[in-house]
N, C-alpha and C positions, 0 to 999 in steps of 0.2 A: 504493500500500500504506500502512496507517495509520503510525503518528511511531512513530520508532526510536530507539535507543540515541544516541550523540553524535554529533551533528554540533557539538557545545559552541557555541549560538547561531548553525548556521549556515543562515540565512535572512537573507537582504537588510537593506536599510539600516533605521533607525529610521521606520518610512514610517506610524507608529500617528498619527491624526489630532491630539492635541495638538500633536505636533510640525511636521506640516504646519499648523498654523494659524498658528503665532506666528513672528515675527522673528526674523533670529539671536540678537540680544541678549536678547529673552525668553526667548530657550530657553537662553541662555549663564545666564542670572540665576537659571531656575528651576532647571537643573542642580543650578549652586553652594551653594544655597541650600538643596537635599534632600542633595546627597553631604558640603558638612561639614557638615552639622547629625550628632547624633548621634542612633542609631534605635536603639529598641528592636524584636527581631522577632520575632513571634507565629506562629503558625501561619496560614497561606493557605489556603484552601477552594474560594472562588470556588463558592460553593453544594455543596461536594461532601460527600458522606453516607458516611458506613460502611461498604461493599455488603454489610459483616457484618449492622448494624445495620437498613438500610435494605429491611426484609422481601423477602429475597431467594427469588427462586422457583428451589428447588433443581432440580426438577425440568425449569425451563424452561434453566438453566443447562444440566443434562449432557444436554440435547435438542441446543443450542448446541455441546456437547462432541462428539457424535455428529455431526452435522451438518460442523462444521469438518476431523474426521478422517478421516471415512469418505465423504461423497456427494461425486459427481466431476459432479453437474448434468448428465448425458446426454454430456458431453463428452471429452477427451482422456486421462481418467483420470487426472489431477489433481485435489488438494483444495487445500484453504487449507492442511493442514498438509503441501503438497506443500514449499513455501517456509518456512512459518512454523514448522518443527521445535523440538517442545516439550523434546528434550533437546538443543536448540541453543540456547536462550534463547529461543524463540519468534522468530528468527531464522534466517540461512542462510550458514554463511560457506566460504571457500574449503577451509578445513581439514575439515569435516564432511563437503562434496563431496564430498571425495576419496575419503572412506570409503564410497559409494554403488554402488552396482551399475549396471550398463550398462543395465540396463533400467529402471533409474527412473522413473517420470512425469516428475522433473526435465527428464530429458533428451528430453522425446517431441520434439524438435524434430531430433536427429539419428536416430529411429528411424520419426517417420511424413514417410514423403514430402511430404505435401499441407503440411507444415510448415517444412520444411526451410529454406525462404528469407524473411528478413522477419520471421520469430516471436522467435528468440532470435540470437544471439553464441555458439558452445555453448564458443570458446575465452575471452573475458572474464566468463563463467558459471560455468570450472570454475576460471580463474586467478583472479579478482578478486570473486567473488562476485555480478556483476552482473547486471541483469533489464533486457531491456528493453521499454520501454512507450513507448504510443501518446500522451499524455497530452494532444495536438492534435489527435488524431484519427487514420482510419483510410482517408483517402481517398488520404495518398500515403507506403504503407511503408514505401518507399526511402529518402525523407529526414527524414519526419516521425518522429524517436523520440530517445529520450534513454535511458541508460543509467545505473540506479540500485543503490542494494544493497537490500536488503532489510528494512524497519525493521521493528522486535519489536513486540509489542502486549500490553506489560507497562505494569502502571499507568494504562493508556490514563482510568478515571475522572479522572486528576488532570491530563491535558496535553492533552485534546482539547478543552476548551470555549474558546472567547474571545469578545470582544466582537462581530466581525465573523462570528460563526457557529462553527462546528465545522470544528476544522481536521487532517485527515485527508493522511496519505502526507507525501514528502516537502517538498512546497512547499507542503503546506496545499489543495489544489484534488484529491485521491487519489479524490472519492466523485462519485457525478454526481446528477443533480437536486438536491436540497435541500441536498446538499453534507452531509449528514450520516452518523456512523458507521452506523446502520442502514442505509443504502444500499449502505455501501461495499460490500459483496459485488457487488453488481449489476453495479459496475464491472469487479470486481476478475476474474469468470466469463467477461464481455465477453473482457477483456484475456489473459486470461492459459489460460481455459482448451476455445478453441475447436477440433471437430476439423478445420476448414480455416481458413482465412482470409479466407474470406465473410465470416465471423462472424454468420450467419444465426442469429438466435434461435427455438426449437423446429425447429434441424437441425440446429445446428452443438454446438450444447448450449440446457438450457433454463434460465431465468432461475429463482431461490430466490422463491417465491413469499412472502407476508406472513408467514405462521407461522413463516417458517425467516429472516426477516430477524428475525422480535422474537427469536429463539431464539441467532441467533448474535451478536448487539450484547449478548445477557445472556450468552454465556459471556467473551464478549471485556474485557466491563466486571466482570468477575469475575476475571482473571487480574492478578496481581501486587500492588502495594502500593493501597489506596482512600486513602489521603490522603496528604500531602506530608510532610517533614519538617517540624522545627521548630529550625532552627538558633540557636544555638549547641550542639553535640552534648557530652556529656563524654568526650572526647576520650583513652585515656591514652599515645599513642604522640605522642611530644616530634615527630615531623617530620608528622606528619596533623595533629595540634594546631598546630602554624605555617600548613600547609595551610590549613585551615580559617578561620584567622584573615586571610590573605592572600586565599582566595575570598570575605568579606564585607569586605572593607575598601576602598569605592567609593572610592578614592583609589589604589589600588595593584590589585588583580586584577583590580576593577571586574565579574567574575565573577556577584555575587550580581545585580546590575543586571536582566539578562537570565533570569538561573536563580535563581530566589527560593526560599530554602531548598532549593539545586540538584535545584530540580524545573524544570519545561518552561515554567514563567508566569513574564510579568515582573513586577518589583517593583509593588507597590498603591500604592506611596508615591509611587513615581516615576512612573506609566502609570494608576496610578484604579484601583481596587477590583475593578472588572470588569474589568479589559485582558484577563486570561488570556492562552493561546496567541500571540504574537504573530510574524511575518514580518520579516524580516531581509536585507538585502543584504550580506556579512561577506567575499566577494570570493575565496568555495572555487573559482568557479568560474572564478576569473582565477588559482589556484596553478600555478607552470609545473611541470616535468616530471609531470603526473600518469601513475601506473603506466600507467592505461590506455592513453591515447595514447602513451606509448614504443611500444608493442608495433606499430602501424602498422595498427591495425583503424580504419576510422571511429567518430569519439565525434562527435556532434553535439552543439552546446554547449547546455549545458541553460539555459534563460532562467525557469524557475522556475515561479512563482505565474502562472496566467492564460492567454489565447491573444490575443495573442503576450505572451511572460509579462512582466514588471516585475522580476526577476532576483532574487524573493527568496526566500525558504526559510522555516519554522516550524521553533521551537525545539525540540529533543528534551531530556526529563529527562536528569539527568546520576545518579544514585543507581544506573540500571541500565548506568550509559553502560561502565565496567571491563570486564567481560566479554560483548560485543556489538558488539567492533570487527568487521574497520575501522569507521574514523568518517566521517563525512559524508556530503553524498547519492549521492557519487562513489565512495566507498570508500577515497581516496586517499590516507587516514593509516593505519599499521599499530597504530600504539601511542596508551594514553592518553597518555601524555609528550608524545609527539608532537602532538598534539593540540591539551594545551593550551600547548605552544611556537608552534603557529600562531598565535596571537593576539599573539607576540611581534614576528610577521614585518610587513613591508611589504604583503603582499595583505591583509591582512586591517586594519593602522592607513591605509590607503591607500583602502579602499575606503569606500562610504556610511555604513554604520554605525560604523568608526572614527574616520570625519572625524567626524562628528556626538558620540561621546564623547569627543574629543580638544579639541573648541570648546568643549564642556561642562566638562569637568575641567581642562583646560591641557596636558596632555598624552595622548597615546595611551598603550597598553599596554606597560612594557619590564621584564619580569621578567629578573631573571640565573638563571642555570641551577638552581642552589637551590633557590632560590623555583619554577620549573617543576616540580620532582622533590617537592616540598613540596605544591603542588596538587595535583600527581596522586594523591601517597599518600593526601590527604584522599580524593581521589573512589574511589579502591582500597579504602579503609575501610568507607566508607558502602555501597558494594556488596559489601564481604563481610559488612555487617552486615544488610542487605537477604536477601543467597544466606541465609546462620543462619536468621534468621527465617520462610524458604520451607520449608527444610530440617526446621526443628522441628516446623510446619503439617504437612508430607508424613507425616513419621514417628508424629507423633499420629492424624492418619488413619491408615493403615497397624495399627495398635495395635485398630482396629476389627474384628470378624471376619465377615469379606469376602473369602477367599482370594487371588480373581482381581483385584480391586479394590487387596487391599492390596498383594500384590507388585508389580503397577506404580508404588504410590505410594513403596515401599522402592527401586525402581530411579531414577526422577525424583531422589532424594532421596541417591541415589547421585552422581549426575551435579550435583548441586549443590553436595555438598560436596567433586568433582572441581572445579566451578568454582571454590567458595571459594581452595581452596589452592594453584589456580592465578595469582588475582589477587593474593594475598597473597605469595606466591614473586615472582611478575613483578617486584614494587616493594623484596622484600629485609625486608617489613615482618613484626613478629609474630611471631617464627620458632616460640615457646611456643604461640601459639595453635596454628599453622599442627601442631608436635607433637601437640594435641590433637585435629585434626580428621583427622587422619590415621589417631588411634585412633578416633576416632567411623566414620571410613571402612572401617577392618577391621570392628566390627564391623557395621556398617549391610550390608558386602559377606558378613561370617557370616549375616546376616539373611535374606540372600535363598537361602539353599538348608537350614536347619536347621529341622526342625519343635518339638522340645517347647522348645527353649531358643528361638525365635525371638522373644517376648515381652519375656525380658529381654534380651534382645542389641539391639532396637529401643529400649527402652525407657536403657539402658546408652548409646546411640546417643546420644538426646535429651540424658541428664546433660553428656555431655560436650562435646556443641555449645555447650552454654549455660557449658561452664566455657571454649569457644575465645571466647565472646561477651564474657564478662566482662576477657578479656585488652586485650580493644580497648576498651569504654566502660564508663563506672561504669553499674550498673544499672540505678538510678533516673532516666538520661535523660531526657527525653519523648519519643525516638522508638522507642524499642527496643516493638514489640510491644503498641502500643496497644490490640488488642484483646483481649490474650491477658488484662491485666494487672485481673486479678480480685478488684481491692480496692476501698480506700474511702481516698478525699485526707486526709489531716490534712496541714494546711499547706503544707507543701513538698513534702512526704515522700510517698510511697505507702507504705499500710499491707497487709501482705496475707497475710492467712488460709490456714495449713497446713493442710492434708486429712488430719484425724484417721482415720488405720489404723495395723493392727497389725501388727506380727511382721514377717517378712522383707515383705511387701509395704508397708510403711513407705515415702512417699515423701520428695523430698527438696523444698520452697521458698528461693528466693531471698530475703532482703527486703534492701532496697534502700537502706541505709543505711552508713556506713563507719565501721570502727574507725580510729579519728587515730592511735594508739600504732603501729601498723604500715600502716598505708591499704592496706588488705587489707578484701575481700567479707566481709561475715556469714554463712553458711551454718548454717541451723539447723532441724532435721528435730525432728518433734516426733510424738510417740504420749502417747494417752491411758494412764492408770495401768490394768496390769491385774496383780494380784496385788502383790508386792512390786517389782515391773519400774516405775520411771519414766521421768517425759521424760530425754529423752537432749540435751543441746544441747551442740556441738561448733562449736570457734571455728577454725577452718582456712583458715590464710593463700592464697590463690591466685593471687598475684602472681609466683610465683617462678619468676625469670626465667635459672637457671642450674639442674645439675642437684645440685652442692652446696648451692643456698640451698634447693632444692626438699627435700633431705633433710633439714634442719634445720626444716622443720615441726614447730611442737611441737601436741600437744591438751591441752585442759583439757575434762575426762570428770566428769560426775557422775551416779553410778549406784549402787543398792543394789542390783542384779544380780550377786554373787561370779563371775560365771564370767569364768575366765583371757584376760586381754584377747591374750594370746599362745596359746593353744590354739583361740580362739575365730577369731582371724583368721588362723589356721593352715586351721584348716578351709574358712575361705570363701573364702580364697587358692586353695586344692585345687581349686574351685566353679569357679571363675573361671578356672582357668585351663585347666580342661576347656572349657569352652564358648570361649576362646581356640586352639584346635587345640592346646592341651599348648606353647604356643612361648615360653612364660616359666619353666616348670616351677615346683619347688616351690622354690626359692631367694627368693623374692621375702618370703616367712615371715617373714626374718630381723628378729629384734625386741632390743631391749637392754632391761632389765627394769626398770635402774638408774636410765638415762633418761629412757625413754620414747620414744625417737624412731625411728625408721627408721635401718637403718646401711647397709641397702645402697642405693647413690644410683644404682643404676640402673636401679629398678622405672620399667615401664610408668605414663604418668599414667593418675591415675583408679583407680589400686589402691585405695590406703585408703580413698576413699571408697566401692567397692565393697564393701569387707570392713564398712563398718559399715552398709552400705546393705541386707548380709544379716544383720543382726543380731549384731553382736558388740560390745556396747560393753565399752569398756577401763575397768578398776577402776584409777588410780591404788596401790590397796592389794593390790593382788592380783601 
């Protein structure tokens, strides 16, 4: 199956031909010599394009979409999205099983006979998440198979190219002939979805002829993020910000080495411009007690890349890695934390690839507990900021009118921002966002059953994703939303252009610059002059990280509009809090005239900007 979520570098030793060529001491010199030098780091590509930009055939894509969901190839009535469940993370884990029905194709191996024996484990399938495959072949069931989880095929444009070819499934060897993603299906029908065990092709099922390989390599390479990050992120959580600074510092996490801008390629600096994807010996599969084998099922010991394999694995992205556990190819870690404490341990400074970083730097990996909780939260960040920016894609679609098309993109978008605040809860991180996205959540969940208000309840949705977004990084990052970001560079800066409307459909833009006097977001909504009505620009702090600092928002309003800034978001209050089921009522009104500020500190986030968002700007004079 194609590269999944974390295994955090787990494939075999550093076995990239550089390294096999030179002496120890060359390779001790050349280490030393790239990890303290000081880097600057740009963004990684490794030829890869936009799949926004790079004239994408829509149509050839949702042929891909079709294909994936619905055609079972003549076979056991299984699809790829038998495994790969798109409101699982295009994953499959123990947790989601459990919610499935007895007769799922999952489980055709305890419901068709001819399958029964030799096809699946259907007890380390429903406990552990695992699959098993033939990956040696299929001429002696009994003992030829190894026992995997499931990898997602998110992102797949940015982790599947390397220098040695296309590197596909867990150990990189997942696709058969040319060993590339287009193929993989061919394999994947073979393995997983015959109706006996012959595995007779045109009886047992039939092979995806060419149309349906280019169709499903264009949905697959259309799913999730098309380029890498570009690390150093702006960061504003003090323990992700240690995080991150402890994942590039090849002297102490040694982290970026491996997962370069923690995506799936290794460093350019350190492996050559083309390395990409590279295979790893990192010694998962010397961890002792794994779940699995407590249990007393046979696990055959997986030897990785190859027949008879070289014992090593290919890298998985780490950006999707948060919500996509377990980790490795085994499954055998539950938690990120966990995860990245394995690289603290003995199987993994013990094994080929820790020896070989440990000759390189002077010593192996030894984080103290901290510093563990500190990485992780980095990588808990970067995939809630990942889930956001899926989430705001879904719901923009959705916004289209497509009935059938856009409720499914409203439920997707549901379950995303269920993952968000699950990742973000797991690590204790964010808790303001995490409030935010819980109101984006009510209403994204009002979205899906309300028809005249369904517009602005999606679109209500989107504001306030992007105000859970802004809690975690300053705006103007580089990686937040590279494609969305529809402006023009001056310098440093991105510039970018409000969508001049009017009246309550007035929208809102981000720009992406900070006020220093409070280091608080700019938010500035802008309408052309019509009548005596100007622009309205409104400075609103959205940092605040308690629910007294949150009252103490002040505004600075300028308007020749006389209408009662207190009668005016009295009314829009009423608005809102209909299209809310009535569960805030009309208290939320309460205004001080004297002030200006809010007195009741326990409105719903995203009130005021709601009330000016339906047209009510506040007269200071009024």
């Amino acid at each position: 199956m194609p590269p999944r979520g974390l295994g955090i570098m787990d494939r075999g030793g550093l076995r990239s031909r550089p390294f096999q060529q030179m002496g120890s001491q060359m390779q001790r010199a050349l280490w030393l010599a790239i990890l303290l030098s000081v880097t600057l780091f740009a963004p990684f590509a490794l030829g890869q394009v936009s799949f926004r930009t790079a004239g994408i055939d829509e149509r050839l894509v949702a042929k891909g979409r079709e294909i994936f969901f619905n055609e079972t190839f003549g076979g056991n009535g299984r699809t790829c999205g038998t495994c790969h469940r798109e409101e699982d993370n295009f994953t499959i884990t123990p947790g989601f099983i459990a919610t499935l029905p007895p007769h799922d194709p999952l489980f055709v191996a305890e419901t068709n006979p001819a399958l029964r024996r030799n096809f699946e484990n259907p007890k380390l399938m429903r406990e552990f998440g695992l699959i098993l495959e033939n990956l040696d072949g299929f001429d002696d069931l009994q003992n030829r198979f190894v026992m995997r989880g499931v990898p997602h095929v998110l992102g797949l444009r940015t982790s599947v190219a390397s220098r040695d070819g296309s590197r596909t499934g867990w150990s990189g060897d997942g696709a058969p002939g040319d060993r590339s993603l287009r193929s993989f299906a061919t394999g994947a029908v073979t393995q997983h979805f015959p109706r006996t065990l012959k595995r007779i092709a045109g009886v047992d099922f039939r092979l995806p002829n060419d149309a349906e390989l280019d169709a499903l390599e264009a949905f697959m390479l259309s799913l999730g993020r098309q380029r890498d990050l570009a690390l150093p992120l702006e960061l504003k959580g003090t323990v992700a910000r240690r995080g991150q600074e402890i994942f590039r510092d090849n002297t102490l996490g040694k982290c970026n080495i491996c997962h370069f801008n923690a995506g799936a390629n290794a460093d350019p600096a350190i492996f050559g411009p083309n390395a990409g994807n590279l295979n790893f010996n990192t010694g998962v599969e010397g961890l002792p007690d794994q779940p699995a084998r407590l249990t007393g099922e046979r696990v055959p010991r997986d030897d990785g890349l190859g027949t008879p394999g070289d014992e090593t694995f290919n890298t998985p992205s780490l950006v999707e890695a948060a919500d996509s556990g377990p980790f490795f190819h085994n499954n055998s870690i539950q938690t990120i934390e966990g995860s990245v404490s394995f690289y603290n341990g003995d199987s993994f400074n013990n094994s080929p690839a820790g020896q070989v970083l440990a000759n390189a730097t002077g010593s192996g990996i030894n984080l103290d507990a901290t510093q563990v909780v500190a990485v992780a939260a980095f990588l808990r960040v970067i995939n809630a900021l990942e889930n956001i920016t899926e989430t705001i894609a879904l719901l923009e679609q959705a916004l289209i009118p497509n009935p059938g098309a856009g409720n499914d993109k409203v439920r997707l978008a549901l379950e995303e921002t269920n993952d968000t605040i699950r990742v973000l809860q797991g690590g204790a991180l964010h808790p303001v966002a995490v409030n935010f996205l819980q109101e984006a959540r009510n209403s994204t969940t009002s979205a899906r059953r309300r028809g005249a208000a369904r517009q602005r309840l999606i679109q209500r949705a989107i504001r306030i994703q992007r105000m859970a977004r802004e809690e975690l990084i300053e705006f103007k990052s580089r990686s937040v939303e590279p494609a969305q970001l529809q402006g023009k560079e001056s310098g440093s800066k991105q510039v970018m252009r409000a969508e001049p409307v009017f009246g309550q459909k007035a929208t809102e833009r981000f720009i992406p610059t900070v006020d220093k006097r409070r280091e608080n977001a700019k938010r500035v909504k802008v309408a052309p002059s019509r009548g005596n009505q100007t622009a309205v620009r409104l400075l609103v702090p959205l940092a605040a990280t308690t629910a007294e600092a949150d009252c103490k928002r002040s505004v600075t309003v300028k308007s020749e509009n006389k209408i009662s800034c207190r009668s005016a978001c009295r009314a829009a209050i009423r608005e809102w809090s209909l299209e809310t089921s009535g569960r805030y009522g009309s208290g939320w009104a309460n205004w001080d005239n004297a002030s200006r500020k809010w007195t009741d500190c326990k409105r719903p986030p995203g009130i005021f900007e709601y009330c000016v968002a339906k047209g009510a700007p506040c007269n200071p004079k009024t």
